[in-house]
C-alpha positions, 0 to 999 in steps of 0.5 A: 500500500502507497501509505507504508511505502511512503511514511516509513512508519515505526512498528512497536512491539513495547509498551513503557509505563511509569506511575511517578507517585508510586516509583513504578515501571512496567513494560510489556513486550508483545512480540505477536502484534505490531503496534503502528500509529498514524495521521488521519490526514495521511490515511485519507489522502492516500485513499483519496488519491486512488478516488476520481477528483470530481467524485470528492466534495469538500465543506458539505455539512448535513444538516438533515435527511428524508426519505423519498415518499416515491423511491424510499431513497434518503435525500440529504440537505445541505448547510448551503441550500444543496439537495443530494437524491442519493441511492447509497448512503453511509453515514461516516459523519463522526460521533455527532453523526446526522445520519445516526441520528437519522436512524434512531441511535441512541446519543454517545455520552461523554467521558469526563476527562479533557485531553489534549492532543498533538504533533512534535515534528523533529528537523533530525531524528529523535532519541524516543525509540519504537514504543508506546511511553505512558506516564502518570502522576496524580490526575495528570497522564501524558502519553507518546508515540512515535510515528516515525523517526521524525515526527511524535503524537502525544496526548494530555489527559488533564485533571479537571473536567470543568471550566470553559477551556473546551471551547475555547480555539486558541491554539496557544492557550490550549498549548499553554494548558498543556504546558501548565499540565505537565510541568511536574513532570520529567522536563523531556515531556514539556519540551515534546509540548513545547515545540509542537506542531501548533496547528496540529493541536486539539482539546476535546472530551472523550466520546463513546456509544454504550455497549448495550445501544450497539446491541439494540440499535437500529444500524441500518434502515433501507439504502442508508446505515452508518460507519465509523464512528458515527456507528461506535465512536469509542474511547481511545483506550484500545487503539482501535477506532480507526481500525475499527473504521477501516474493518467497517469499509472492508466489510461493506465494500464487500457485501455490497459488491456481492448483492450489486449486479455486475453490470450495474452501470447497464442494468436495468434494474428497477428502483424497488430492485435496487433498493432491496439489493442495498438493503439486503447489503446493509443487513449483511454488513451489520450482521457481520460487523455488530458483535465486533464493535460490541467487543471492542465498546464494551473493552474501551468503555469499561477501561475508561470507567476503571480511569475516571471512577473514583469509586473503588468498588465500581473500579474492581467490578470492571476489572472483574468483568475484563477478566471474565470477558476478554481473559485480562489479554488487553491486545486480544482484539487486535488478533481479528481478521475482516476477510479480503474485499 
Protein backbone atom coordinates (compact mmCIF):
# COMPACT_ATOMS: atom_id res chain seq x y z
CA UNK A 1 0.00 0.00 0.00
CA UNK A 2 1.28 3.66 -1.04
CA UNK A 3 0.82 4.63 2.59
CA UNK A 4 3.53 2.43 4.06
CA UNK A 5 5.90 2.79 1.40
CA UNK A 6 5.77 6.18 1.71
CA UNK A 7 5.57 7.26 5.73
CA UNK A 8 8.16 5.00 6.97
CA UNK A 9 6.08 4.41 9.98
CA UNK A 10 7.52 2.88 13.34
CA UNK A 11 6.39 -0.70 14.31
CA UNK A 12 6.18 -1.28 18.13
CA UNK A 13 6.17 -4.20 19.86
CA UNK A 14 6.65 -2.49 23.74
CA UNK A 15 4.59 -0.74 25.89
CA UNK A 16 6.67 1.57 28.96
CA UNK A 17 4.68 2.66 31.75
CA UNK A 18 5.77 4.56 34.76
CA UNK A 19 3.39 5.62 37.56
CA UNK A 20 5.93 8.80 39.46
CA UNK A 21 3.72 8.56 42.74
CA UNK A 22 4.47 5.29 43.47
CA UNK A 23 8.19 4.73 41.52
CA UNK A 24 6.71 2.21 39.40
CA UNK A 25 7.57 0.93 35.78
CA UNK A 26 6.22 -1.84 33.97
CA UNK A 27 6.99 -2.86 30.45
CA UNK A 28 5.16 -5.02 28.36
CA UNK A 29 6.83 -6.72 25.28
CA UNK A 30 4.12 -8.01 22.52
CA UNK A 31 6.26 -9.92 20.00
CA UNK A 32 2.91 -11.39 18.45
CA UNK A 33 1.11 -7.94 17.28
CA UNK A 34 2.55 -4.58 15.84
CA UNK A 35 1.57 -1.61 17.27
CA UNK A 36 1.72 1.00 14.44
CA UNK A 37 0.23 4.76 14.70
CA UNK A 38 -0.53 7.04 12.23
CA UNK A 39 -2.28 10.93 10.85
CA UNK A 40 -5.68 10.54 9.92
CA UNK A 41 -4.75 13.09 7.12
CA UNK A 42 -2.06 10.69 5.90
CA UNK A 43 -4.83 7.65 5.73
CA UNK A 44 -7.06 9.93 3.72
CA UNK A 45 -5.14 11.33 1.36
CA UNK A 46 -3.52 8.06 0.22
CA UNK A 47 -7.07 6.62 -0.40
CA UNK A 48 -8.16 9.71 -1.76
CA UNK A 49 -5.56 9.80 -4.38
CA UNK A 50 -6.95 6.47 -5.58
CA UNK A 51 -10.94 8.22 -5.93
CA UNK A 52 -11.90 10.13 -9.19
CA UNK A 53 -11.21 14.37 -8.06
CA UNK A 54 -14.96 15.24 -9.06
CA UNK A 55 -16.30 12.06 -7.01
CA UNK A 56 -14.87 14.28 -3.65
CA UNK A 57 -16.92 17.06 -2.29
CA UNK A 58 -15.47 19.13 0.47
CA UNK A 59 -17.31 21.92 3.12
CA UNK A 60 -20.51 19.86 2.93
CA UNK A 61 -22.41 19.62 6.12
CA UNK A 62 -25.75 17.80 6.73
CA UNK A 63 -27.80 19.11 8.43
CA UNK A 64 -30.86 16.70 7.78
CA UNK A 65 -32.03 13.53 5.89
CA UNK A 66 -35.76 12.38 4.45
CA UNK A 67 -37.00 9.98 2.65
CA UNK A 68 -38.49 9.65 -0.73
CA UNK A 69 -42.02 9.16 -0.34
CA UNK A 70 -41.79 7.95 -4.18
CA UNK A 71 -38.24 5.72 -4.29
CA UNK A 72 -37.64 5.22 -0.39
CA UNK A 73 -34.24 6.53 -1.26
CA UNK A 74 -32.80 9.29 1.50
CA UNK A 75 -32.38 12.75 0.16
CA UNK A 76 -29.57 14.71 2.25
CA UNK A 77 -29.89 18.86 2.70
CA UNK A 78 -27.00 20.51 2.93
CA UNK A 79 -26.00 23.73 5.34
CA UNK A 80 -25.65 25.73 1.68
CA UNK A 81 -29.12 25.05 0.27
CA UNK A 82 -27.71 21.95 -1.68
CA UNK A 83 -30.45 18.82 -2.05
CA UNK A 84 -28.49 15.45 -2.83
CA UNK A 85 -31.18 12.37 -4.11
CA UNK A 86 -28.82 9.81 -3.10
CA UNK A 87 -29.39 5.79 -3.84
CA UNK A 88 -26.38 4.57 -1.50
CA UNK A 89 -25.92 6.40 1.92
CA UNK A 90 -23.13 5.67 4.80
CA UNK A 91 -23.12 7.86 7.22
CA UNK A 92 -19.12 8.00 8.27
CA UNK A 93 -20.01 11.76 9.70
CA UNK A 94 -18.33 11.19 13.29
CA UNK A 95 -19.96 10.82 16.78
CA UNK A 96 -22.41 13.77 16.10
CA UNK A 97 -23.50 11.96 13.02
CA UNK A 98 -26.82 13.26 11.28
CA UNK A 99 -27.32 10.04 9.73
CA UNK A 100 -27.33 8.19 13.08
CA UNK A 101 -29.36 10.36 14.41
CA UNK A 102 -31.48 9.67 11.41
CA UNK A 103 -31.52 6.28 12.46
CA UNK A 104 -32.89 6.44 15.64
CA UNK A 105 -29.13 5.74 17.51
CA UNK A 106 -29.24 6.43 20.86
CA UNK A 107 -26.70 9.87 21.74
CA UNK A 108 -22.95 8.94 22.53
CA UNK A 109 -22.05 10.24 26.00
CA UNK A 110 -19.06 11.73 27.02
CA UNK A 111 -16.19 10.68 29.48
CA UNK A 112 -15.28 13.17 31.86
CA UNK A 113 -11.78 13.83 31.07
CA UNK A 114 -10.50 16.63 28.96
CA UNK A 115 -7.34 15.58 26.61
CA UNK A 116 -5.07 17.13 24.78
CA UNK A 117 -3.63 16.06 21.51
CA UNK A 118 -0.96 16.95 19.09
CA UNK A 119 2.21 16.51 16.95
CA UNK A 120 6.08 17.31 17.57
CA UNK A 121 7.78 17.44 14.39
CA UNK A 122 11.78 16.60 14.75
CA UNK A 123 14.23 18.70 11.93
CA UNK A 124 16.60 15.14 12.76
CA UNK A 125 15.65 12.07 14.48
CA UNK A 126 14.51 11.64 17.85
CA UNK A 127 16.00 9.62 20.65
CA UNK A 128 12.38 8.32 21.53
CA UNK A 129 12.92 4.50 20.43
CA UNK A 130 9.65 2.44 18.56
CA UNK A 131 7.48 2.28 21.89
CA UNK A 132 4.47 3.48 23.25
CA UNK A 133 5.51 5.51 26.68
CA UNK A 134 2.75 6.35 29.08
CA UNK A 135 3.44 8.32 32.34
CA UNK A 136 1.16 9.26 35.05
CA UNK A 137 1.06 11.47 38.35
CA UNK A 138 -1.80 12.31 40.40
CA UNK A 139 -4.78 13.19 37.69
CA UNK A 140 -2.33 14.19 35.07
CA UNK A 141 -1.19 11.41 32.14
CA UNK A 142 0.90 12.34 29.46
CA UNK A 143 1.26 9.86 26.77
CA UNK A 144 3.96 9.35 23.41
CA UNK A 145 4.09 7.51 20.17
CA UNK A 146 6.20 7.73 17.91
CA UNK A 147 5.26 7.77 14.26
CA UNK A 148 8.35 7.65 12.51
CA UNK A 149 11.98 8.72 13.38
CA UNK A 150 10.95 12.47 12.94
CA UNK A 151 7.64 13.03 13.94
CA UNK A 152 5.99 12.26 17.66
CA UNK A 153 1.75 12.15 18.83
CA UNK A 154 1.27 12.77 22.20
CA UNK A 155 -1.85 13.43 24.43
CA UNK A 156 -2.63 15.11 27.97
CA UNK A 157 -5.12 13.69 29.96
CA UNK A 158 -5.93 16.88 32.00
CA UNK A 159 -7.18 16.86 35.61
CA UNK A 160 -10.07 18.74 35.92
CA UNK A 161 -13.05 18.21 33.75
CA UNK A 162 -14.96 21.83 34.21
CA UNK A 163 -14.20 25.26 33.05
CA UNK A 164 -14.62 26.84 29.69
CA UNK A 165 -11.23 25.99 28.20
CA UNK A 166 -13.14 23.17 25.90
CA UNK A 167 -14.40 25.71 23.88
CA UNK A 168 -12.00 27.82 23.99
CA UNK A 169 -9.94 27.72 19.60
CA UNK A 170 -6.63 29.17 20.72
CA UNK A 171 -4.14 27.14 19.63
CA UNK A 172 -1.77 28.83 22.23
CA UNK A 173 -3.88 28.76 25.13
CA UNK A 174 -4.56 25.06 24.55
CA UNK A 175 -0.84 24.65 24.21
CA UNK A 176 -0.30 26.90 27.19
CA UNK A 177 -2.75 24.24 29.30
CA UNK A 178 -0.79 21.65 28.09
CA UNK A 179 2.23 23.06 29.31
CA UNK A 180 0.76 24.00 32.63
CA UNK A 181 -0.33 20.28 32.97
CA UNK A 182 2.72 18.54 32.60
CA UNK A 183 5.45 20.85 34.33
CA UNK A 184 5.72 18.27 37.32
CA UNK A 185 6.53 16.09 35.07
CA UNK A 186 10.22 14.86 33.61
CA UNK A 187 11.42 18.13 31.94
CA UNK A 188 11.51 15.75 28.11
CA UNK A 189 7.69 15.90 28.30
CA UNK A 190 7.40 19.77 28.40
CA UNK A 191 9.80 20.00 25.73
CA UNK A 192 7.78 17.38 23.40
CA UNK A 193 4.94 20.01 24.15
CA UNK A 194 6.99 22.79 23.68
CA UNK A 195 7.80 22.57 20.45
CA UNK A 196 4.81 21.34 18.92
CA UNK A 197 3.20 21.31 15.89
CA UNK A 198 0.86 24.39 16.79
CA UNK A 199 -1.71 24.00 14.22
CA UNK A 200 -1.88 20.10 14.93
CA UNK A 201 -3.34 20.81 18.47
CA UNK A 202 -6.77 19.92 19.65
CA UNK A 203 -8.93 19.77 23.04
CA UNK A 204 -11.82 17.61 23.49
CA UNK A 205 -13.70 15.18 26.00
CA UNK A 206 -13.62 11.89 25.08
CA UNK A 207 -16.74 10.30 23.15
CA UNK A 208 -18.39 6.64 23.32
CA UNK A 209 -21.62 4.96 22.19
CA UNK A 210 -22.83 2.48 25.49
CA UNK A 211 -22.38 -1.19 24.53
CA UNK A 212 -25.52 -2.15 25.08
CA UNK A 213 -27.20 0.78 22.17
CA UNK A 214 -24.77 -1.11 19.58
CA UNK A 215 -26.60 -4.04 20.74
CA UNK A 216 -30.42 -2.78 20.22
CA UNK A 217 -29.54 -0.13 17.85
CA UNK A 218 -31.31 0.07 14.72
CA UNK A 219 -27.68 0.22 12.47
CA UNK A 220 -29.29 0.39 9.14
CA UNK A 221 -32.79 1.22 7.59
CA UNK A 222 -33.26 0.68 3.82
CA UNK A 223 -30.35 2.39 1.49
CA UNK A 224 -28.84 4.23 4.39
CA UNK A 225 -26.51 2.62 7.56
CA UNK A 226 -23.71 4.11 9.34
CA UNK A 227 -19.71 3.51 9.84
CA UNK A 228 -17.34 4.51 11.85
CA UNK A 229 -17.60 6.45 14.38
CA UNK A 230 -20.85 7.70 13.79
CA UNK A 231 -21.63 3.66 14.50
CA UNK A 232 -19.29 3.49 17.72
CA UNK A 233 -17.25 6.01 18.48
CA UNK A 234 -15.47 4.82 21.47
CA UNK A 235 -12.57 5.65 23.69
CA UNK A 236 -9.03 5.95 22.56
CA UNK A 237 -8.04 3.19 25.15
CA UNK A 238 -7.69 0.33 22.89
CA UNK A 239 -6.43 1.98 19.60
CA UNK A 240 -8.68 0.53 17.93
CA UNK A 241 -11.40 3.24 16.29
CA UNK A 242 -9.75 3.76 13.07
CA UNK A 243 -9.22 0.45 12.51
CA UNK A 244 -12.47 -0.26 13.71
CA UNK A 245 -13.40 2.17 10.73
CA UNK A 246 -11.41 0.53 8.12
CA UNK A 247 -12.73 -3.06 9.02
CA UNK A 248 -16.15 -1.45 8.73
CA UNK A 249 -15.27 -0.19 4.99
CA UNK A 250 -13.93 -3.60 4.02
CA UNK A 251 -16.79 -5.38 5.33
CA UNK A 252 -19.31 -3.17 3.40
CA UNK A 253 -17.27 -2.74 0.29
CA UNK A 254 -17.74 -6.49 0.23
CA UNK A 255 -21.18 -7.18 0.91
CA UNK A 256 -22.48 -4.79 -1.26
CA UNK A 257 -20.13 -5.70 -4.17
CA UNK A 258 -21.82 -9.22 -3.53
CA UNK A 259 -25.61 -8.04 -3.69
CA UNK A 260 -24.81 -5.38 -6.62
CA UNK A 261 -25.15 -6.75 -10.13
CA UNK A 262 -22.16 -6.99 -12.31
CA UNK A 263 -23.00 -4.77 -14.78
CA UNK A 264 -24.64 -2.27 -12.53
CA UNK A 265 -23.98 0.71 -14.89
CA UNK A 266 -26.17 -1.20 -17.83
CA UNK A 267 -28.54 -2.56 -15.94
CA UNK A 268 -31.83 -2.02 -15.91
CA UNK A 269 -32.86 -2.87 -12.81
CA UNK A 270 -35.79 -1.08 -11.26
CA UNK A 271 -35.67 1.30 -8.35
CA UNK A 272 -37.50 -1.16 -5.63
CA UNK A 273 -34.82 -3.93 -7.03
CA UNK A 274 -32.12 -1.74 -6.36
CA UNK A 275 -33.48 -0.55 -3.13
CA UNK A 276 -33.84 -4.43 -1.86
CA UNK A 277 -30.04 -5.38 -3.28
CA UNK A 278 -28.61 -2.34 -0.92
CA UNK A 279 -30.81 -3.37 1.65
CA UNK A 280 -30.30 -6.83 1.76
CA UNK A 281 -26.35 -5.43 1.82
CA UNK A 282 -26.50 -3.35 4.57
CA UNK A 283 -28.08 -6.48 6.58
CA UNK A 284 -25.42 -8.49 5.90
CA UNK A 285 -22.75 -5.96 6.89
CA UNK A 286 -24.41 -5.24 10.01
CA UNK A 287 -24.78 -8.99 10.94
CA UNK A 288 -21.22 -9.12 10.44
CA UNK A 289 -19.99 -6.41 11.94
CA UNK A 290 -22.04 -5.90 15.11
CA UNK A 291 -20.51 -8.21 17.85
CA UNK A 292 -17.10 -6.94 16.67
CA UNK A 293 -17.78 -3.30 17.75
CA UNK A 294 -19.75 -4.69 20.71
CA UNK A 295 -16.27 -6.23 21.65
CA UNK A 296 -14.21 -3.66 21.38
CA UNK A 297 -17.00 -0.58 23.09
CA UNK A 298 -17.87 -2.91 25.89
CA UNK A 299 -13.48 -3.42 26.40
CA UNK A 300 -12.74 0.58 25.78
CA UNK A 301 -15.94 1.69 27.80
CA UNK A 302 -15.14 -0.27 30.98
CA UNK A 303 -11.25 0.72 30.53
CA UNK A 304 -12.27 4.48 30.77
CA UNK A 305 -14.96 3.89 33.59
CA UNK A 306 -11.93 1.64 35.50
CA UNK A 307 -9.54 5.53 34.82
CA UNK A 308 -12.46 8.00 35.56
CA UNK A 309 -14.37 6.38 38.55
CA UNK A 310 -13.47 7.45 41.91
CA UNK A 311 -15.24 4.53 43.19
CA UNK A 312 -13.16 1.57 44.11
CA UNK A 313 -15.95 -0.78 44.25
CA UNK A 314 -17.06 0.37 40.57
CA UNK A 315 -13.26 0.18 39.60
CA UNK A 316 -12.83 -3.72 40.76
CA UNK A 317 -16.29 -4.79 39.12
CA UNK A 318 -14.73 -3.52 35.66
CA UNK A 319 -11.50 -5.10 36.45
CA UNK A 320 -13.76 -8.26 37.14
CA UNK A 321 -15.51 -8.16 34.22
CA UNK A 322 -12.38 -7.75 31.84
CA UNK A 323 -11.31 -10.60 33.35
CA UNK A 324 -14.18 -12.79 32.97
CA UNK A 325 -14.89 -11.02 29.43
CA UNK A 326 -11.65 -10.95 27.35
CA UNK A 327 -9.47 -13.29 29.68
CA UNK A 328 -7.45 -9.89 31.01
CA UNK A 329 -5.30 -10.21 27.36
CA UNK A 330 -5.53 -6.35 26.79
CA UNK A 331 -4.36 -6.68 22.96
CA UNK A 332 -6.65 -9.79 22.23
CA UNK A 333 -8.93 -7.84 19.96
CA UNK A 334 -6.26 -6.88 17.61
CA UNK A 335 -5.86 -10.91 16.90
CA UNK A 336 -9.08 -10.34 14.45
CA UNK A 337 -9.35 -10.53 10.54
CA UNK A 338 -12.22 -8.79 8.45
CA UNK A 339 -11.56 -11.16 5.41
CA UNK A 340 -10.34 -9.95 1.71
CA UNK A 341 -12.62 -7.09 -0.46
Amino acid sequence: MLLTKTSFFSTMYRVREVWLESNRTVVTSYREVELRCLRRSDLIETMASKLPSESIRFGCKVVAVKLDHTTSFPVLFLEDGIIIKAKVLIGCDGSDSIIAKSLQLKEPKVFPMPVVRGFTTYQSPHSFGTYFFRISYKSITFGRIPINDKLVHWFVRLANPAGDHLSRKDLNFIKKIALDSVRELPSETSEIVKHCDLDSLSIHCIWYRHPWHLFTGKLSNGTMTVAGDAMHVMGPFLGQGGSAGLEDAIVLARCLTQAMPSNLENSSSSHSSLHKRIDAAYRNYIKERRLRVIRLSTQSYLTGLIITTKSWIVRVICVALLMVLFGGNTLSHTRYNCGLL
